[in-house]
N, C-alpha and C positions, 0 to 999 in steps of 0.2 A: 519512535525507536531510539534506544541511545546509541552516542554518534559516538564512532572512535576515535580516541584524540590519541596520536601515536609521538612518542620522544625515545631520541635517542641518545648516548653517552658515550666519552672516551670510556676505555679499560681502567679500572681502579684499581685502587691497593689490596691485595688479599690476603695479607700476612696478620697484619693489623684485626681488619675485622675479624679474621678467624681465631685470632684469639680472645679477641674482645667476647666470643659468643660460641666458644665451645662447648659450655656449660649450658648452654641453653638448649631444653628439649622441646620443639616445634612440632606438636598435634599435627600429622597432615589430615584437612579435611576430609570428606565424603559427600559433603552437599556441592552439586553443579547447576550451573546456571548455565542458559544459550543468550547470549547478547549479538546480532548483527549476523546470525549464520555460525557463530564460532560457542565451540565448548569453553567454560571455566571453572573451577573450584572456585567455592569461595572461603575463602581464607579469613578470619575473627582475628585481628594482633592482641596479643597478650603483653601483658608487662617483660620488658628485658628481651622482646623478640627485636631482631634487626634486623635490613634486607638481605643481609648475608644469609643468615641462616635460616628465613623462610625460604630463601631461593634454592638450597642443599635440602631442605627436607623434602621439597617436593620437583627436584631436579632440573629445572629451570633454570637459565640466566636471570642475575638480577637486572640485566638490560629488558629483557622480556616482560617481569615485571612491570618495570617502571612504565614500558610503553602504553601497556594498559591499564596504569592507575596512578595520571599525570597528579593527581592530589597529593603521592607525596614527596613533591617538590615541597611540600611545608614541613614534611618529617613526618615519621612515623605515627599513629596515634592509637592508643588503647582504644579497646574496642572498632575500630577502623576493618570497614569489610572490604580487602583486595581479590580483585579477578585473578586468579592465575590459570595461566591456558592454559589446559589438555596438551591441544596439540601445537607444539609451537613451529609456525613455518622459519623455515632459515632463510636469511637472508645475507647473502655477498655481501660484503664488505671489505673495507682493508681499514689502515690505523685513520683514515682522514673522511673515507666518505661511507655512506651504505647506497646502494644501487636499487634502484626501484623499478621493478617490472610494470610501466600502466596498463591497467587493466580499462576493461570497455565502461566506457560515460564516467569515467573519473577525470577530473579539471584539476589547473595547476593552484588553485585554489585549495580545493580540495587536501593534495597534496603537499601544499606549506603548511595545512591545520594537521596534517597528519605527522608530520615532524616538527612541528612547529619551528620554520626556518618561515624567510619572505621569499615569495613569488621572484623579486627579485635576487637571491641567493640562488634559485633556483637556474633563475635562465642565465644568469651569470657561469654558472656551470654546463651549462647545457643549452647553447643559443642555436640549434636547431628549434628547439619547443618554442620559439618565437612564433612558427607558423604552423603551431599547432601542434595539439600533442596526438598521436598515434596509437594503437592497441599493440600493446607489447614491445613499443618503446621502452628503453633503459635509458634511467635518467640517474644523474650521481646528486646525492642528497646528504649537503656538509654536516657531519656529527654538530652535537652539542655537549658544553659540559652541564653535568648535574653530580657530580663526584662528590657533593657536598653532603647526601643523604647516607652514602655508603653506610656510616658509622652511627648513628641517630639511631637508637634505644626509640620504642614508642611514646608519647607525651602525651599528657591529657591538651587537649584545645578541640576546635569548633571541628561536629560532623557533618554530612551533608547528604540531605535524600536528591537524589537525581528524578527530576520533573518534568514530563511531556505536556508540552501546549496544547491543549485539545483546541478543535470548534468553539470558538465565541467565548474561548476563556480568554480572560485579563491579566494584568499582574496586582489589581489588586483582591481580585476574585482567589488568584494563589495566594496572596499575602494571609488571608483571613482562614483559606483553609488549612496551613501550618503556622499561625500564630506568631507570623513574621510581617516585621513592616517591609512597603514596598522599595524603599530604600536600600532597606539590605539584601534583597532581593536585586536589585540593580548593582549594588555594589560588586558583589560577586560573580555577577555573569554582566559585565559591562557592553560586551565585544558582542553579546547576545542580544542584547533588549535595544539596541541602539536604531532607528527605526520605526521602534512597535516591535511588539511580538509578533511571530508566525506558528504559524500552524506547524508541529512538528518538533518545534524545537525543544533543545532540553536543559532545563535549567536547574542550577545548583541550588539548595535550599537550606539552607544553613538551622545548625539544633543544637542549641548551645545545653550541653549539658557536662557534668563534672564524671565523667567515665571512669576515672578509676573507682570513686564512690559505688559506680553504678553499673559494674563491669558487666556484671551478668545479664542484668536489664536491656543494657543497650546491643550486648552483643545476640540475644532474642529478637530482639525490635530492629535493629538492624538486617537481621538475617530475613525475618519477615519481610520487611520490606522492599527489600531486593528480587524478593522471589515472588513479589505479588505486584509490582511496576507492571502495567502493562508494557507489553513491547519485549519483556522479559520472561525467559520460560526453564522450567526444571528439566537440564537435559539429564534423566537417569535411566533411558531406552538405549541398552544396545543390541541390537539387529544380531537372533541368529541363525538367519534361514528359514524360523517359523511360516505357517503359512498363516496368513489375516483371512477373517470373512469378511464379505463385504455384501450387502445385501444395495439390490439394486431396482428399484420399482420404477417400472414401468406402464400405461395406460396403452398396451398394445392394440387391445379390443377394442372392434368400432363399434359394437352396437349401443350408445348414446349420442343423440348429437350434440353440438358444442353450445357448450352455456353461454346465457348474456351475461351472468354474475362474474366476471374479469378474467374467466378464465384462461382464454389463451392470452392473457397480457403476455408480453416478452415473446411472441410467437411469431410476430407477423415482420421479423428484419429481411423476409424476402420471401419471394412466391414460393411455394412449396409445389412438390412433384405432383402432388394431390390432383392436378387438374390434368394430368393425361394418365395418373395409374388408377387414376376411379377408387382410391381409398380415402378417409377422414386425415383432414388436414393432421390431428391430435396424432394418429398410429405412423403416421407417414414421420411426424418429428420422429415421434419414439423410435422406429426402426433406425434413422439416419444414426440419432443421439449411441444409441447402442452398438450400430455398425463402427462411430467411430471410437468408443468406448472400449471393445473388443481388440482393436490394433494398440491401444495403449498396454491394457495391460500384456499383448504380446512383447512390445516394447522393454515393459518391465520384466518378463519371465527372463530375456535375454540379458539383462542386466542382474539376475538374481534375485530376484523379488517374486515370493510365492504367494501367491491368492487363487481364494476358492471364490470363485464368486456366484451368488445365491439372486437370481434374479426372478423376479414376481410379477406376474401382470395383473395390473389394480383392477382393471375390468371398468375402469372409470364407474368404481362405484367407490362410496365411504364405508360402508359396509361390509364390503369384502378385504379393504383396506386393514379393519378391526378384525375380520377376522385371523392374515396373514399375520398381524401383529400378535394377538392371542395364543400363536403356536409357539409351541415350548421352546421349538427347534429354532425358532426369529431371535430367539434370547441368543443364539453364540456371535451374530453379527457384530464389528468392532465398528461399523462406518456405514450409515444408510444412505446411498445418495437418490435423490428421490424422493416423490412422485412430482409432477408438472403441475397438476390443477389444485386448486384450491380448497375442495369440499374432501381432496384425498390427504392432501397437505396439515391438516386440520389433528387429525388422528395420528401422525405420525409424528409431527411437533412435539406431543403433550408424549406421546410414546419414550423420545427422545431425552426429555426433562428428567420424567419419572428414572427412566434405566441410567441415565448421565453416559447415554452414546451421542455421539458428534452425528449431527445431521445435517445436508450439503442441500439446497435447492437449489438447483439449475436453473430454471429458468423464472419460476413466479417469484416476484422480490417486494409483494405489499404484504410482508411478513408483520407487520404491526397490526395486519387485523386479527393476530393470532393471539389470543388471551394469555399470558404470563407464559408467554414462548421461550423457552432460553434452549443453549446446544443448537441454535438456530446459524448455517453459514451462508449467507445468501451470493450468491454468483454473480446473478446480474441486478442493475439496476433499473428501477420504474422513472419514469417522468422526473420527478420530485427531488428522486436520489440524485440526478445525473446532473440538474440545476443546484443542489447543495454541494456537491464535490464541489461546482465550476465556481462557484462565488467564495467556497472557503480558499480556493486555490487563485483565485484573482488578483494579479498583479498590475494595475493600472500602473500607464505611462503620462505623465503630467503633461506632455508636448501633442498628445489625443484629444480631439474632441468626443466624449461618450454620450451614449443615447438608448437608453433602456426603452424599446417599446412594449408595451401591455396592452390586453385585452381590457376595454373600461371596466369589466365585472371579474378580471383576476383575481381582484386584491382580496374577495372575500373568501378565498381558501383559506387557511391556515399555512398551507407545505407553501404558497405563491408569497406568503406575507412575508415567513419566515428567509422566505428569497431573496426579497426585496430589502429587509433589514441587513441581512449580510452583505449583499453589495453596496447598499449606503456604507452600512459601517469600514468596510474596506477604501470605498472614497476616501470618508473621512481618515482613514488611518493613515492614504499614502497623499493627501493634500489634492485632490481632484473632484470636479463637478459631474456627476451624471444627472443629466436630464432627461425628466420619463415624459413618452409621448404615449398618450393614451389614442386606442383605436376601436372603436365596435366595426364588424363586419358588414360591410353595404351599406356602412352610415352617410358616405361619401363617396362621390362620384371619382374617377382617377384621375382629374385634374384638380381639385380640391387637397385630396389625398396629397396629390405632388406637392402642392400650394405649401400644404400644410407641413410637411417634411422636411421641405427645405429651409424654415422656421429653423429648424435645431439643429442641421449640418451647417458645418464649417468648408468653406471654398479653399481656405489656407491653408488647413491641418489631415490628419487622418482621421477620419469618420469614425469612431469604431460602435457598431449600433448590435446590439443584446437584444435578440426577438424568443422570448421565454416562453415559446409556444407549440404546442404539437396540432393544432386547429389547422387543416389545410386552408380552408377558405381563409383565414383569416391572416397565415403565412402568407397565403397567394397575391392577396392586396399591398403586402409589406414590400414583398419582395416584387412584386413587378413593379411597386411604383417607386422604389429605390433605384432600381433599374435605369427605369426612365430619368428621374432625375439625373444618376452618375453618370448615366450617357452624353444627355443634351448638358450640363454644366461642367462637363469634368473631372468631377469629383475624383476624391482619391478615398477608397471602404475599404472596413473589414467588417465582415457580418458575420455574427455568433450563435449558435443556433444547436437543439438536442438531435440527436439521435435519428429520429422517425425522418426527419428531414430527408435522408436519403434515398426514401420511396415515395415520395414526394411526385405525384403522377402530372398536376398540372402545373408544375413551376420548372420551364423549362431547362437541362442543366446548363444551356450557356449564360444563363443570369444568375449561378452560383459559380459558376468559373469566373464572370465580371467582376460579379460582388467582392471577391477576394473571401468566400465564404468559409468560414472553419465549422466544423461541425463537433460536438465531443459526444462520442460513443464509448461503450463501453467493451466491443468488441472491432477488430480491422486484421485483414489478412492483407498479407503483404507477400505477394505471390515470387516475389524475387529474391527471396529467404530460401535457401537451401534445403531446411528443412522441413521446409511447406511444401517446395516442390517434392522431397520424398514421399511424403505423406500423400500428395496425389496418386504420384505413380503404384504406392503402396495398396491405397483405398482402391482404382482402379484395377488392379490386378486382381485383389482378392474378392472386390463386390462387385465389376464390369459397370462403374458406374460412376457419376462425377462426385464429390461432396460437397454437400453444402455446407451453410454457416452451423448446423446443429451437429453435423458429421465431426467438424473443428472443436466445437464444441464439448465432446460425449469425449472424446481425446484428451482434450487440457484438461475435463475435471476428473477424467481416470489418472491420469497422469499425475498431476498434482498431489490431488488428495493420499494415494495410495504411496507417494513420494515421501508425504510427512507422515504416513502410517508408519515405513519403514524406518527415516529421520530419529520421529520423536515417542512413536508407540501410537494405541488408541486416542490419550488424552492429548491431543497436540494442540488444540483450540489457542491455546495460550501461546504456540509456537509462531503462530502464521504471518501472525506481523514482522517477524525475523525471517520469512522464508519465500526471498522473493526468486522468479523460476520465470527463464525464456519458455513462453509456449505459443502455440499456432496463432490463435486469434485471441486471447486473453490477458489481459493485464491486472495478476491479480495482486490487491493490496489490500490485506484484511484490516477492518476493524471493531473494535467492539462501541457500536453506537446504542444500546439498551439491553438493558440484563445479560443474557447469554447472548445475544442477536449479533450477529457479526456480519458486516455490509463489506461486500468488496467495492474500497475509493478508487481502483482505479480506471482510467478514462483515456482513449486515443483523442487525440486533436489530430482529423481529418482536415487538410486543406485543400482546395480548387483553386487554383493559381491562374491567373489572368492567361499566362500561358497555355492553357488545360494542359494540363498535368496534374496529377496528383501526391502529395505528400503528407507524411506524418509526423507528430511526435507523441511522446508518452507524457502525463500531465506530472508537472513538475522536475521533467527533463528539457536537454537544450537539443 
């Protein structure tokens, strides 16, 4: 996503410029872009335009400008494509400061890159935020001068495509796919690369070309590229009061029973009701999924958001699947979300492609066994996904002792390899050793086992050991004889571990409360949220009954989904990465990781504290 870099400026001379540019008639655009949640035209400079009088044609300050398009501090440039906001929020000021309202999980970091003053300028003005900064805190935030562009006509000199880091990209892997050395590449974003590269970041990529030669050219290529950046999306939906369809498949019908071919993968994050209402585990989701799917879009009617919604039960067949699809009537659907299993999943993929409608899977996430699947949004994550988020997101501490344990016959996955490689190569990026301890199940007696562990903890340091495993037996050996050892020697852990972990029947939980064990899932309710607690009392009222994790569930993705219905229109696929949303138990972070296929990265970090207690964070927050 691109990051907002925000500056500010004393009041300039307006006599001056406005003559200098009276003569000058500024095209206001038509094309918008959504960068970070927020609307912008985008603006092409033409010869003879200046910030004055882009800022009059299209009624903005040129302080508003400038904030979101720090580049020109170098001056104007032909062909140069500026954001200019929609909507511009005002912000208090007087002649010396501007006042900053903090907003939730923003750092004073953060907020010196956003006005580009220091951290120290900062608390110098405001030494309360020495112990921290608070939600809705107002902080005074010293102007800067830039007075110097006022006047600056556009100039031909260097343009710049704006670059997101993916997974396992380099700078010289960027170097070669824009035809730039990694030099100038660094040169340019110094403040960036300084480290290594991360995952997420955005770098400047410089295009040397002679624009005024080339005005037209560039101001094409330019516009193109802005609007096809991932992380960036066409905001030209505006909402008005239409109603959406939404077609919602559901496997309500029991009479199948449940496949060995992975079907209920994603299904099993907690015992289901199934075992005192004498229904199929499958119909028992779907009711929960849909019970709590129903209060969302209640949610939304009351906030003005109309939908029809068109729901279908698959019959847990394929065939029936094709034939719902088949009717004429399936074609006004804007947004499929749906079906659960995989044999029904299959048909409505390919459905999805063809029509070019956005289609949501809820729960099954080995969408790669689907043939040239695109329009694909997956929700949750399998095994494999949950271990690539956590190692592209891995920050080692060089004062850790690390310890990757494996199953001796892992490594011949491919998803296990491709693990393994990311977390070396993040060693090696931030200067640290992980050592892999290989284990087969019942190979070793538990004093052996212990023997052998203690080989590769540190008595000194913090343990931190990576068990990349959903195998209970072979968890179970890990973690009791971790146990044992941290007990009888002292040790000081932190153990890392997927998902499943949490149902975990024979690994008692006071040796994940010892362990200091983190868990990362992709779902966590946090029952002392306010509006969790609603949503109980809600669910209660209206179904006499408790909700589970699929009830949470059937909520965040009505919610959601039908949020960027309204936001961005049908086509929103491109919007999501810009369109992050508190909900019940989901943290969603789209991405586009093959063709159409869009994986939600994001991840709770569950912790069990020595204390028992329990805590959380959101992966890549503090």
């Amino acid at each position: 996503m691109l990051r907002k870099i925000l500056f500010s400026f004393l009041a300039i001379t307006i006599l001056s410029t406005t003559l200098y540019s009276q003569n000058v008639q500024v095209e206001v655009s038509r094309n918008k872009v959504r960068v970070d949640g927020k609307s912008y035209y985008v603006h092409i400079v033409k010869k003879g335009e200046t910030l004055y009088s882009i800022s009059k044609a299209y009624g903005v300050s040129q302080s508003d400008i400038a904030v979101n398009n720090p580049d020109i501090y170098a001056g104007l440039k032909v062909g140069q494509a500026l954001k200019i906001p929609v909507r511009v929020k005002k912000i208090d000021s007087d002649e010396n400061f501007i006042y900053h309202i903090v907003k939730r999980k923003e750092t004073l970091f953060g907020i010196s890159r956003m006005y580009n003053v220091t951290i120290d300028e900062i608390l110098n003005l405001n030494p309360e935020a020495k112990d921290g900064l608070k939600t809705s805190q107002t902080l005074r935030i010293p102007k800067k001068h830039i007075s110097a562009i006022q006047n600056q006509a556009a100039v031909d000199t260097i343009d710049f495509i704006m670059h997101e880091v993916q997974p396992r990209e380099g700078l010289f892997a960027i170097s070669r796919q824009y035809g730039v050395s990694p030099k100038e590449i660094e040169f340019y974003n110094s403040d960036l690369v300084k480290g290594g590269l991360k995952l997420g970041t955005v770098l400047r990529i410089p295009i040397k070309k002679s624009v005024v030669e080339q005005q037209d050219t560039v101001k094409q290529d330019t516009l193109t590229q802005m609007l096809s950046q991932k992380g960036v999306c066409q905001d030209t939906f505006d909402y008005d009061g239409r109603m959406f369809n939404v077609a919602l498949l559901l496997p309500f019908t029991q009479q199948k029973k449940d496949s060995a071919d992975g079907e209920n993968e994603g299904l099993e994050e907690e015992t289901p009701k199934a075992e005192i209402k004498k229904i199929s585990q499958i119909s028992e989701v779907s009711l929960e999924f849909y019970e709590g799917f129903l209060l969302a879009l209640d949610t939304l009617k009351r906030l003005g958001v109309s939908v029809s919604l068109n729901a279908y039960d698959t019959k847990r067949s394929a065939v029936h699947v094709n034939e719902i699809l088949s009717d004429e009537s399936f074609r006004k659907n804007e947004l499929i979300i749906g079906p659960f299993l995989y044999e029904e999943i299959k048909p409505v993929a390919k459905y999805a492609t063809d029509e070019k409608v956005n289609f949501v899977s809820p729960i099954y996430s080995k969408i790669a066994r689907l043939d040239k699947s695109q329009n694909v949004i997956s929700v949750n994550q399998n095994f494999y996904d949950q271990l690539r988020v956590f190692a592209a997101n891995f920050e080692p501490d060089t004062s850790k002792n690390y310890v990757v344990v494996l199953d001796s016959s892992s490594l011949i996955y491919p998803e296990m390899s491709e693990f393994d490689s990311l977390l070396m190569e993040k060693a090696n990026e931030y200067g640290v050793t992980i050592q892999k301890f290989f284990h087969k199940t019942s190979s070793l007696n538990s004093f052996d086992l212990q023997s052998s562990l203690l080989k590769v903890l540190n008595k000194d340091s913090v343990n931190v050991v990576i068990v990349p495993s959903e195998d209970e037996p072979f968890v179970t050996d890990i973690l009791g004889s971790l146990y044992a050892v941290k007990s009888y020697y002292g040790l000081t852990t932190e153990v890392y571990g997927p998902s499943r972990w949490r149902r975990l029947k024979n690994v008692p939980s006071d040796y994940l409360f010892a362990l200091n064990t983190c868990i990362f899932s992709p779902f966590y309710v946090d029952y002392s949220r306010a509006d969790v607690k609603n949503f109980i009392a809600k669910y209660r009222e209206t179904y006499r009954d408790e909700p589970s994790q699929f009830s949470y569930l059937g909520f965040d993705v009505g919610y959601y989904f039908i949020s960027a219905l309204k936001e961005f229109g049908p086509d929103f696929s491109n919007c999501l990465s810009t369109f992050p949303m508190q909900l019940l138990q989901s943290e969603f972070k789209f991405n586009l990781v093959d063709k159409g296929y869009m994986l939600n990265d994001g991840l709770y970090f569950i912790r069990y504290n020595p204390d028992f207690t329990l805590s959380y964070s959101i992966l890549g927050t503090k």
